[in-house]
Every structure is written in C-alpha cells, then in structure tokens.
C-alpha positions in Angstrom: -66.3 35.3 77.5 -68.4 38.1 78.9 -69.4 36.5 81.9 -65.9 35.6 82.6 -65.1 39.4 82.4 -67.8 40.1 84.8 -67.1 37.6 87.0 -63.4 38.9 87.6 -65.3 42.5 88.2 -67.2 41.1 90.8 -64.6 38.9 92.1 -62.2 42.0 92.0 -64.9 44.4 93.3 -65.3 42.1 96.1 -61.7 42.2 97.1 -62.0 45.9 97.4 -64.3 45.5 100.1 -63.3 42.7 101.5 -60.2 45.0 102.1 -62.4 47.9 103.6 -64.2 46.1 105.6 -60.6 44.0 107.7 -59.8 46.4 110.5 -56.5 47.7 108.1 -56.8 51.0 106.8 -57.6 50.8 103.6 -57.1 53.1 100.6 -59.5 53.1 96.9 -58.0 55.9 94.6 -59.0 56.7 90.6 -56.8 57.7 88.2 -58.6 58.7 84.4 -56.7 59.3 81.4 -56.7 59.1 77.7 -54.8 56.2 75.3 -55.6 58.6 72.3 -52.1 59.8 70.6 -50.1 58.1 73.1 -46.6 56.3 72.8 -47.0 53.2 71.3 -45.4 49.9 71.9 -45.6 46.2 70.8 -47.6 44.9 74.0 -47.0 41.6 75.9 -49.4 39.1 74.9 -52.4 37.6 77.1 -50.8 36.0 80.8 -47.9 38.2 80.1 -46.8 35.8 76.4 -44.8 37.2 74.0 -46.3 39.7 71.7 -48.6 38.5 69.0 -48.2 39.0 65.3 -51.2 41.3 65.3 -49.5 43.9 67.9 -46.6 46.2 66.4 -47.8 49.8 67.7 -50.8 49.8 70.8 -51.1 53.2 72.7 -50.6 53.5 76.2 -50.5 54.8 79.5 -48.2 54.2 82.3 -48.3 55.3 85.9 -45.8 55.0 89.2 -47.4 53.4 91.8 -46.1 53.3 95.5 -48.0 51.9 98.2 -47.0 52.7 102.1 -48.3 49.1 103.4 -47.5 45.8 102.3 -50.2 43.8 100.7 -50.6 40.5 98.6 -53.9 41.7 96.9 -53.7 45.4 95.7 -56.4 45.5 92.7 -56.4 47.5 89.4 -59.5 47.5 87.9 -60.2 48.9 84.5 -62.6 50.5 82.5 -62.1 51.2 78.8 -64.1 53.2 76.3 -62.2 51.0 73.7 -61.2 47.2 73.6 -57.8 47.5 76.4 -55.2 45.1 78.5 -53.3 46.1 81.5 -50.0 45.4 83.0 -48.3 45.7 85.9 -44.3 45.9 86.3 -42.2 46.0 89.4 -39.1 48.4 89.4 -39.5 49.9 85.8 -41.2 49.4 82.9 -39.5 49.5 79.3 -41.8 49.6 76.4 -38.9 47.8 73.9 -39.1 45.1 75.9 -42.6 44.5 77.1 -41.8 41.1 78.9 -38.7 42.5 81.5 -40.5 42.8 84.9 -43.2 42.2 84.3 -45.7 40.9 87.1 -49.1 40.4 86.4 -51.2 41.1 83.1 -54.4 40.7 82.7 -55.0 37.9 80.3 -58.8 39.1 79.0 -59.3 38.7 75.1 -59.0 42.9 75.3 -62.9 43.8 76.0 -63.7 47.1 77.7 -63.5 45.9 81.1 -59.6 44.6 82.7 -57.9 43.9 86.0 -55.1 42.5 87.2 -54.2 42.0 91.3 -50.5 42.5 92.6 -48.6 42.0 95.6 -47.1 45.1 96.8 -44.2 46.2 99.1 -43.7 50.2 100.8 -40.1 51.4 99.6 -40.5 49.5 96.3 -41.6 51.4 92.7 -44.2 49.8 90.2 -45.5 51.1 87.0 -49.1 50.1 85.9 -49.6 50.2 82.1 -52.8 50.6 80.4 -52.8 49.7 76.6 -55.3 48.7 73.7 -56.2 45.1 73.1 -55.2 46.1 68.9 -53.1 48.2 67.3 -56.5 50.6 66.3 -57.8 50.4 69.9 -57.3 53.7 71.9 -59.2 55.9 74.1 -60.7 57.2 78.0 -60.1 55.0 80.9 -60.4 55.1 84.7 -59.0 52.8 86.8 -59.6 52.4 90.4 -57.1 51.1 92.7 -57.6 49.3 96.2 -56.0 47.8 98.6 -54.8 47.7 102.4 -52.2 50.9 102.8 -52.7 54.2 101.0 -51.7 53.9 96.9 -49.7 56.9 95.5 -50.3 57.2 91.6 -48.2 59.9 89.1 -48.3 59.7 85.7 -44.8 58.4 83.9 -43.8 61.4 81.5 -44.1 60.7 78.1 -40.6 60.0 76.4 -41.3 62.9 73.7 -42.1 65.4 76.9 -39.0 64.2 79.0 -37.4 65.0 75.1 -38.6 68.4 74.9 -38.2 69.4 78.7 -34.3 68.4 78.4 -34.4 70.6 75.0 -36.0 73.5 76.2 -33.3 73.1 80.1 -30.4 72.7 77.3 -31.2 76.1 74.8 -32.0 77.9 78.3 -28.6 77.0 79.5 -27.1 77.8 75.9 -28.8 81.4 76.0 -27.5 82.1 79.6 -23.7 81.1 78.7 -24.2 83.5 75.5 -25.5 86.1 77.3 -22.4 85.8 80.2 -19.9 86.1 77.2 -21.7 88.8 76.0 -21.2 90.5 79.5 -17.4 90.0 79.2 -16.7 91.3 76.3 
C-alpha cells in the first residue's frame, strides 16, 4: 500500500512540474496548519463513499481556494504528521453532510501522505478539506498546491470563531444603543 502512496507522490509531483515547465505561468503555494482541537465531522469515506461506521467525529481543516486560470489538473498534495484524507468541494463545503459537492477525495487507506487533483475554473469558489483518516487521528500538515494560474488560499473560519465574532459585533452594538439612551435621558 506504500508504494501505491508513493507512487501518487511521484505521479503528483511530476504534474507539478510538468505544469512549470509548459510555457503557462504557473503557480506552487504551501499552506501549514494544525488538525489538533479542530471542528470535527463524520468524513466521507475513501473515493468520496459514504462515511464508515468507524468515523463519527475526525478533526479538520478547510480552506477557500480560487484560482485566476482554468486548469484540468490543479494538485493538492499532503503531508500529515498523523494518519489523514483530503477532500475537495466546489462551491461550499458542509461538514453535516460530507458527500454534497463534493469533487475529488483522495481514496488512500489514511497514511501520512494524500493528494487529490481537481479541475478548476477563475470566478468559481472551492474549499479544500484536510481531515484524519480515524476519529483519534489529528495533527501538523502542509500542503502544497500547483497548477497552471496563480492559487489563492484563506482559511474557512471556524464555526465557533464566526460564533463568537457575531457575539462579541452583537454586545458591542447592545452597549452602544445603552449608552445613546443614556445620553437622552
């Protein structure tokens, strides 16, 4: 199963520069981040199946991605300090329902290497997911990201930080209508 992992690195690798070296511009960025005491979902299963019985709660990391060329072979290549998947979702991504738009998975048996390859559009939003392979895996990652236009990558908030951002907007708001009635009295 190993050399099938390293294989698709190579392969994947290989695409990158295949990619550098057509006269396109091409674009390679690296995101890094950290699955420990993320939000947790019930994953997709390998190929994008439903979720096995074994996944109820795997951390994860999701990012925007926007590209400003078209391209059939934009290539997310993983590596995981802990056993991991990835995913790749055009439009949004909604963690209750792991399956809805989803594009391309990687379908690996969760070892610390993973990549999937998508066909991307300018004008269009994706979200690439990073998640452990079990419910127990988490951890550092770095992904690098190639293909044929530039690749623009922002974290998705968390939903307890978009949570508390709307909290803390909502008591600020509260405090400045107390303070104007204050002023009229």
């Amino acid at each position: 199963m190993r050399s099938a992992k390293k294989l698709r690195a190579i392969l994947a690798m290989a695409g990158l520069l295949a990619a550098g070296l057509q006269g396109a511009r091409a674009d390679v960025a690296t995101i890094t981040g950290d699955t420990t005491f993320g939000p947790t979902y019930a994953r997709a299963g390998s190929y994008g199946g439903p979720t096995p019985d074994y996944v109820t709660a795997v951390t994860y990391r999701a990012f925007n991605v926007s590209v400003d060329t078209s391209d059939w072979q934009y290539s997310f290549l993983t590596n995981c300090a802990f056993n991991c998947m990835s995913f790749f979702y055009r439009d949004a991504f909604d963690p209750l329902q792991p399956q809805k738009n989803l594009m391309s998975s990687d379908g690996s048996d969760g070892f610390e290497l993973t990549s999937v390859m998508a066909a991307m559009d300018p004008g269009k939003q994706y979200v690439f997911v990073v998640a452990g392979y079990y419910d127990y895996d988490w951890g550092a990652f770095s992904t690098t990201v190639g293909g044929k236009g530039l690749v623009h990558i922002s974290a998705v908030p968390e939903p307890a930080s978009a949570a508390m951002l709307l909290a803390g907007l909502a008591a600020l708001a509260g405090s400045g209508m107390a303070a104007r009635r204050r002023r009229r009295r």
